[in-house]
Backbone as JSON, one array per atom type, in Angstrom:
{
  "sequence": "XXXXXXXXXXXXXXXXXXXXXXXXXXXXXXXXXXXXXXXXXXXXXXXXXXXXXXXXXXXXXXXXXXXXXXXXXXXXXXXXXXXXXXXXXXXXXXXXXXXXXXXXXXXXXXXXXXXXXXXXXXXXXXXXXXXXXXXXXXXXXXXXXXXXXXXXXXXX",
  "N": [[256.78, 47.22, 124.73], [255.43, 46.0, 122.8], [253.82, 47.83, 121.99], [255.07, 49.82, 120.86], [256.27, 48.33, 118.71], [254.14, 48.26, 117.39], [253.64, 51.11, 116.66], [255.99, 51.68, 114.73], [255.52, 49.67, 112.79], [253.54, 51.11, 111.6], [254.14, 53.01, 111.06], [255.55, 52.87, 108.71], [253.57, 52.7, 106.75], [251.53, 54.03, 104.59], [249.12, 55.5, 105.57], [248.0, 55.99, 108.25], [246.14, 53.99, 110.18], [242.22, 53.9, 109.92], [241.17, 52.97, 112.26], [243.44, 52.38, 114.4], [244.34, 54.98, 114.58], [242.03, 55.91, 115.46], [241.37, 54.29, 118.16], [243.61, 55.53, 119.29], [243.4, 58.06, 119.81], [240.88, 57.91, 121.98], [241.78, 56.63, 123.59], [243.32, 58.56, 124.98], [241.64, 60.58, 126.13], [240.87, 59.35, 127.96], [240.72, 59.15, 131.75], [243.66, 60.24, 132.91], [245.15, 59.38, 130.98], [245.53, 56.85, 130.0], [247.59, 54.22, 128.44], [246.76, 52.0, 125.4], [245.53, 49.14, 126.09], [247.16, 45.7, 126.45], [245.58, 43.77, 124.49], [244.35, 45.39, 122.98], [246.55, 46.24, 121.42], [247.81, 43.7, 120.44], [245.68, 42.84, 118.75], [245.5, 45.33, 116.89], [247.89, 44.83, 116.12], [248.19, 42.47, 114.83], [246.38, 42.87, 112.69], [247.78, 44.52, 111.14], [249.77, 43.48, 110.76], [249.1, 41.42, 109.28], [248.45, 42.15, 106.17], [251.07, 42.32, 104.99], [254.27, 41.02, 104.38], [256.21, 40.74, 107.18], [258.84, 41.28, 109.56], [260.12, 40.69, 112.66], [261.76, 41.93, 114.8], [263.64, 40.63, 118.33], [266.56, 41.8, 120.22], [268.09, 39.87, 122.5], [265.99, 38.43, 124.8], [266.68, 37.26, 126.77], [267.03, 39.27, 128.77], [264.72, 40.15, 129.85], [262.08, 41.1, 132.12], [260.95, 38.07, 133.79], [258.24, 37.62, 133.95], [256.89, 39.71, 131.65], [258.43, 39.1, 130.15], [257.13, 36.12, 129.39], [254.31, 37.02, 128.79], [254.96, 38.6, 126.35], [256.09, 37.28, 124.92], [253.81, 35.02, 124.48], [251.55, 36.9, 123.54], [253.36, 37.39, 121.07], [253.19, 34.65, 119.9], [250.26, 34.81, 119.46], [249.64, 37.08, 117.4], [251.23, 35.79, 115.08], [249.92, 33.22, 114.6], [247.58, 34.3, 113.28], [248.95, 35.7, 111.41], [250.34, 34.7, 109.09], [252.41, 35.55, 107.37], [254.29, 36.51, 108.52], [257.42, 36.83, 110.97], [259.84, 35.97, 112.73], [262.6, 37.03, 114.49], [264.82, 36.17, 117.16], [267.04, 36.59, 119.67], [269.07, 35.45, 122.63], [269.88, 34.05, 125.82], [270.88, 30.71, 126.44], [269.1, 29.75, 128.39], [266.43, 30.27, 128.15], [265.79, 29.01, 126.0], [263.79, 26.55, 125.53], [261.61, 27.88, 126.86], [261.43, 30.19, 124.88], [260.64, 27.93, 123.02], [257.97, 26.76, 123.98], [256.27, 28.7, 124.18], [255.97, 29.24, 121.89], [254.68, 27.75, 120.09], [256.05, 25.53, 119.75], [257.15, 26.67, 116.79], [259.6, 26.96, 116.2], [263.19, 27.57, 115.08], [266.53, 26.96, 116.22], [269.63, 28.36, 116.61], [272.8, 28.36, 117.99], [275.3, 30.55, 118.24], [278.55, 31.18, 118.62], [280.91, 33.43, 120.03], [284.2, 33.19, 118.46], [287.21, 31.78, 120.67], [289.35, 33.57, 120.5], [289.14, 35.88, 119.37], [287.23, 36.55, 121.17], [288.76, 37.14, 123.22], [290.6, 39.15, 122.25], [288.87, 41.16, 121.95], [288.42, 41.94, 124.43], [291.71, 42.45, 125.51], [291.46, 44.6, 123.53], [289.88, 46.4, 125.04], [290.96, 46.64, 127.79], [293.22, 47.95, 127.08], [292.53, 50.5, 126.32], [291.69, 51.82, 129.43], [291.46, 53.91, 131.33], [292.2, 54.21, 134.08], [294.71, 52.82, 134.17], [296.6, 52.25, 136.62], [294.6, 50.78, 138.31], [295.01, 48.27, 138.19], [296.81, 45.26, 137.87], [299.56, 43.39, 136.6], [298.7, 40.44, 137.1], [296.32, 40.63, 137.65], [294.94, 41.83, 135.19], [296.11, 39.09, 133.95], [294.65, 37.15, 134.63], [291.56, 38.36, 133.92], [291.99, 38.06, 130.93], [291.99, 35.11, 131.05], [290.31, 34.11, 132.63], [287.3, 35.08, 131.58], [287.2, 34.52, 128.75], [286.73, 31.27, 129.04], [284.52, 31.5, 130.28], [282.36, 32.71, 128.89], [278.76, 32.67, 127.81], [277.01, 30.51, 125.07], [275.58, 32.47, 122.95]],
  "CA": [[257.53, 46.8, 123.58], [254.45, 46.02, 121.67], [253.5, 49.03, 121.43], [256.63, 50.47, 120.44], [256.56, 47.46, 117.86], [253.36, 49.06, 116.46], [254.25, 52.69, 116.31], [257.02, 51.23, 113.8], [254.74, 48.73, 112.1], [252.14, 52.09, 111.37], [255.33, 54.09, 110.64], [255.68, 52.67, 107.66], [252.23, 52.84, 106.01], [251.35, 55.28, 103.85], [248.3, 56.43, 106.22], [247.5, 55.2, 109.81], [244.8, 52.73, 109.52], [241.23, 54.33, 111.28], [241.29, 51.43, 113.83], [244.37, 52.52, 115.47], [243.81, 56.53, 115.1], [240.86, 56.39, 116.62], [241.8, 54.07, 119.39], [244.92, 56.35, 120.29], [242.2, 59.54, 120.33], [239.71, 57.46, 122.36], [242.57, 56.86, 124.68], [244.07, 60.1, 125.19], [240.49, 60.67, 126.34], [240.58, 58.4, 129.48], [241.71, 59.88, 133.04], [245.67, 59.93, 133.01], [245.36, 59.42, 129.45], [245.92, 55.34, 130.09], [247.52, 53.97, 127.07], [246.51, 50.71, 125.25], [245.78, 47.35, 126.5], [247.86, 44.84, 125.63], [244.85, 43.0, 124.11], [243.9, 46.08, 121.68], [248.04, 46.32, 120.51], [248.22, 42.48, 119.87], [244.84, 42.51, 117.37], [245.95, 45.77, 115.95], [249.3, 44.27, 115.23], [247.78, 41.29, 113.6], [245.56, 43.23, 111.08], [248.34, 45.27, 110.58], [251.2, 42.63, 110.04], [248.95, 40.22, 108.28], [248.38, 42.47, 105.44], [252.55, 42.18, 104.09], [255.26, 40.15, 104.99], [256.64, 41.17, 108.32], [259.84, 40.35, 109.95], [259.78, 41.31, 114.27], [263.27, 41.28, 115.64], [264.16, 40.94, 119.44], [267.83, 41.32, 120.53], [268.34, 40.21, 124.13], [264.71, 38.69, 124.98], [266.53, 36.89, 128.15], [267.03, 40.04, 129.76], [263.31, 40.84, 129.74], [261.69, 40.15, 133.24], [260.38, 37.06, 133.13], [256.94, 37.72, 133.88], [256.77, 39.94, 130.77], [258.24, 37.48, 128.91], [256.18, 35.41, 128.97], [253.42, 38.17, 128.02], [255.19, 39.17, 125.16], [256.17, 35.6, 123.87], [252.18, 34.52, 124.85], [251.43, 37.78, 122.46], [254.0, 37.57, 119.77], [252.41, 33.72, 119.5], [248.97, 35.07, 118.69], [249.81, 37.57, 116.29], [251.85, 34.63, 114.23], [248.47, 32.69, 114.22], [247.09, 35.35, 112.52], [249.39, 36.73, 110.5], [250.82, 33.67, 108.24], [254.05, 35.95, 106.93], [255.4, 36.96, 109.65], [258.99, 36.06, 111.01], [260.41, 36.15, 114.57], [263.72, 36.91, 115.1], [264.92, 36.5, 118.78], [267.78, 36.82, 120.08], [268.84, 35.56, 123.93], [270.83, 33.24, 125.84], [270.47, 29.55, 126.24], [268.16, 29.33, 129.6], [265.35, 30.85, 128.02], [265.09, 28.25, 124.85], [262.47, 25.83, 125.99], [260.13, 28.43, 127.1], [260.54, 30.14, 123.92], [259.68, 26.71, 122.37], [257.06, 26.06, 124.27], [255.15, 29.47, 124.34], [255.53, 29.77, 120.32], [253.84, 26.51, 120.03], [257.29, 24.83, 118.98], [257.91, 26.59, 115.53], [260.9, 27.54, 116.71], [264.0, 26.87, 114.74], [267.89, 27.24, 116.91], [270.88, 28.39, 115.69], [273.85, 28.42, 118.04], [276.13, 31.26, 118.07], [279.5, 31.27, 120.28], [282.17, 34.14, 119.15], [285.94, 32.15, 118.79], [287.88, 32.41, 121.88], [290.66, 34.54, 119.76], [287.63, 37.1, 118.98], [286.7, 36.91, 123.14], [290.9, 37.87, 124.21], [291.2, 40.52, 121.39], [287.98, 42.44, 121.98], [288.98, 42.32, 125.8], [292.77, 43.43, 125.21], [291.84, 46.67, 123.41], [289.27, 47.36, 126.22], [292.1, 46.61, 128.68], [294.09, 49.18, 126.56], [291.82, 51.86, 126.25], [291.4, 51.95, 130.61], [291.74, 55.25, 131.57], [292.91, 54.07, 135.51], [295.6, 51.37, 134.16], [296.98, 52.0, 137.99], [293.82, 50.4, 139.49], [294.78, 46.81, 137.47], [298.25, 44.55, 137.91], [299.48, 42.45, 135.5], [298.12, 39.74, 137.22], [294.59, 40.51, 137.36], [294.66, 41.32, 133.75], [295.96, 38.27, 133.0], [292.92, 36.6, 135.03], [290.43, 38.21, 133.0], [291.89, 37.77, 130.14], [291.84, 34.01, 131.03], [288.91, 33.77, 133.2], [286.38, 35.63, 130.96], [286.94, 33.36, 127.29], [286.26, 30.68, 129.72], [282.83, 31.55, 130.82], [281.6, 33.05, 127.82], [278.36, 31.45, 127.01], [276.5, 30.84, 124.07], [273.84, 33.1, 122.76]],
  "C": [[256.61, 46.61, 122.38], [253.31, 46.83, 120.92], [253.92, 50.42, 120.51], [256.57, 50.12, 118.84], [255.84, 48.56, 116.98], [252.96, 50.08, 116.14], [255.12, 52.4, 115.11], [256.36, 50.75, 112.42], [254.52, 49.76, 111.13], [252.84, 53.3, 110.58], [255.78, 54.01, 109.23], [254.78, 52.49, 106.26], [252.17, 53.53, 105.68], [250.39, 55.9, 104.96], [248.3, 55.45, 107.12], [246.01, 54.99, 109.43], [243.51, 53.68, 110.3], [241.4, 53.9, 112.38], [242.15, 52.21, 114.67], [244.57, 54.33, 115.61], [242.88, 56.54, 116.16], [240.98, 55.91, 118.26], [242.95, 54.68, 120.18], [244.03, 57.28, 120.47], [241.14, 58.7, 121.76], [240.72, 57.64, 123.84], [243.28, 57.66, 125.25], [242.88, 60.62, 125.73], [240.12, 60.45, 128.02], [241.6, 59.26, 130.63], [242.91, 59.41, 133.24], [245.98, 59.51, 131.97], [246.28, 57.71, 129.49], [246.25, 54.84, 128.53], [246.93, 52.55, 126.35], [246.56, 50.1, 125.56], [246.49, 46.56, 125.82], [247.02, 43.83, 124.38], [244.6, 43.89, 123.07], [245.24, 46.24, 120.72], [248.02, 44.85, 119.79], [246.97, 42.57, 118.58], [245.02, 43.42, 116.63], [247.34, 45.54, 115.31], [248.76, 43.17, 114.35], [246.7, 41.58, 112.6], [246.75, 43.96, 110.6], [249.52, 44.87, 109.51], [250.37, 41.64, 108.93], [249.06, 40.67, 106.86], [249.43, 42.47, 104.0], [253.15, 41.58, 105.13], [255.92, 40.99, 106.12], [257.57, 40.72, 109.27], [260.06, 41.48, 111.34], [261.52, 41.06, 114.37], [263.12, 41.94, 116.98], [264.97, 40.73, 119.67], [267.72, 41.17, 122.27], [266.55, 39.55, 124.7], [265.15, 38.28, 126.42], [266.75, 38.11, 129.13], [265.54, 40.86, 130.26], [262.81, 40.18, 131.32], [260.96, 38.95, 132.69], [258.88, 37.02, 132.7], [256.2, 38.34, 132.64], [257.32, 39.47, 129.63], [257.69, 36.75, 127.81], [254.85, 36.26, 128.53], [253.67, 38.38, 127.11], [255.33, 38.09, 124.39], [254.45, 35.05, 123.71], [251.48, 35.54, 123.41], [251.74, 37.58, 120.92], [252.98, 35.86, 118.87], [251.37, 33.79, 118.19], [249.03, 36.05, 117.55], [250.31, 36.36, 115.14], [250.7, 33.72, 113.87], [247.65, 32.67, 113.54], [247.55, 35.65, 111.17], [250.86, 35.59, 110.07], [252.47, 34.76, 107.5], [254.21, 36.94, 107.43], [256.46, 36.35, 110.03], [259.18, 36.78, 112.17], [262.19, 36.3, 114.36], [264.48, 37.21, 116.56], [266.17, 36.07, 119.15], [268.33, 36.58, 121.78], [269.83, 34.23, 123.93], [270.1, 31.42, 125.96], [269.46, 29.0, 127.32], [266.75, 29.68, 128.99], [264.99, 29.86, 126.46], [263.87, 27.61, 124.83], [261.26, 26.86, 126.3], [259.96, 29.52, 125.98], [259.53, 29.57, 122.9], [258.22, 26.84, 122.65], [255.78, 27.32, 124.03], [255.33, 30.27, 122.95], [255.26, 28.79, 119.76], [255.0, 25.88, 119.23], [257.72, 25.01, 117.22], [258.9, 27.81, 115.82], [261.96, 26.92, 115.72], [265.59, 27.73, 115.32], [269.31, 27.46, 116.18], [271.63, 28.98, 117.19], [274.88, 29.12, 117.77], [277.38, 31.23, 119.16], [280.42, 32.0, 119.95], [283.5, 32.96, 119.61], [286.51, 33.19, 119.92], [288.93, 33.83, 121.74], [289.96, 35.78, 119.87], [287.73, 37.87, 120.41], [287.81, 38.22, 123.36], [290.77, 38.92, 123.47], [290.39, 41.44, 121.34], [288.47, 42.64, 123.84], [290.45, 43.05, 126.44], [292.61, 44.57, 125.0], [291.15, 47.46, 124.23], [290.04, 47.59, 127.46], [293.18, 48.01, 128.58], [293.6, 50.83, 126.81], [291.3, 52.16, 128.27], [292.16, 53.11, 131.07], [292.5, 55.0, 133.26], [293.71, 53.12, 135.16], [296.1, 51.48, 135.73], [296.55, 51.25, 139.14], [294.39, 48.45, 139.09], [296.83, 46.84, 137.62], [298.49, 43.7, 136.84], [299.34, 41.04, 135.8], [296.29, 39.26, 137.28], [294.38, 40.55, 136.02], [294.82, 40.08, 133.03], [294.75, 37.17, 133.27], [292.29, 36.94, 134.86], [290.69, 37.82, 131.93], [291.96, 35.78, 129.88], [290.69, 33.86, 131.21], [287.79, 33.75, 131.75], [286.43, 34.5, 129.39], [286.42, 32.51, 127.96], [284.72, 30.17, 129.88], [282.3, 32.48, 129.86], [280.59, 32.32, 127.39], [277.78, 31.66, 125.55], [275.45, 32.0, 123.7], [272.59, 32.23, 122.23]]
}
């Protein structure tokens, strides 16, 4: 992902910096053509982002294994350290707050999203509608998702 990031970053520069030419040649070099360490992406992201204001977005970070995760949150950290105007935007559900807190050294700030239940039923109706097997569904199961599901909707 953070490599991805800084393909994007580099994408938008008028010229690719030496630094990170040369280290993609150097590495295209190595047997099986191994790509970057995570350790050479995170310091070329933070010369790259510090230079202009820089705004990261992740949608979805709780679906990330955890283990990389925490790698990428541990990462995104140290770039931010660095690179004074930058901006996080992250995106995920509510189990995963605290350990973004904790592993972006608490400048974290929460915002609370929950779509209205009305929203939930009426995007689930026209997908109900549009079901190409209506034969496999009764009009009792539909009406137990369309109960159930508003229900257990959680926050993002």
């Amino acid at each position: 992902m953070l490599g991805s990031l800084l393909r994007q970053v580099v994408s938008e520069m008028g010229e690719v910096p030496g630094e990170i030419a040369q280290a993609y040649e150097d590495h295209k070099k190595v047997i099986d053509g191994r790509g970057l360490q995570l350790a050479d992406i995170v310091r070329m992201l933070q010369t790259t982002v510090s230079e202009k204001p820089t705004f990261i977005c992740i949608d979805a970070l709780d679906e990330c294994i955890a283990r990389y995760r925490i790698k990428l949150l541990d990462s995104l950290n140290q770039i931010l350290r660095r690179s004074p105007g930058t901006r996080l935007f992250i995106t995920g559900r509510p189990h995963i707050r605290a350990e973004v807190g904790n592993r972006l050294s608490g400048r974290v700030a929460t915002l609370r999203i929950t779509p209205p239940r009305d929203d939930i039923i009426s995007y689930l109706r026209s997908r109900l509608d549009e079901d190409t097997t209506p034969d496999a569904m009764d009009s009792g199961l539909k009406a137990d998702i369309l109960r159930k599901i508003p229900d257990d909707i959680s926050e993002m």
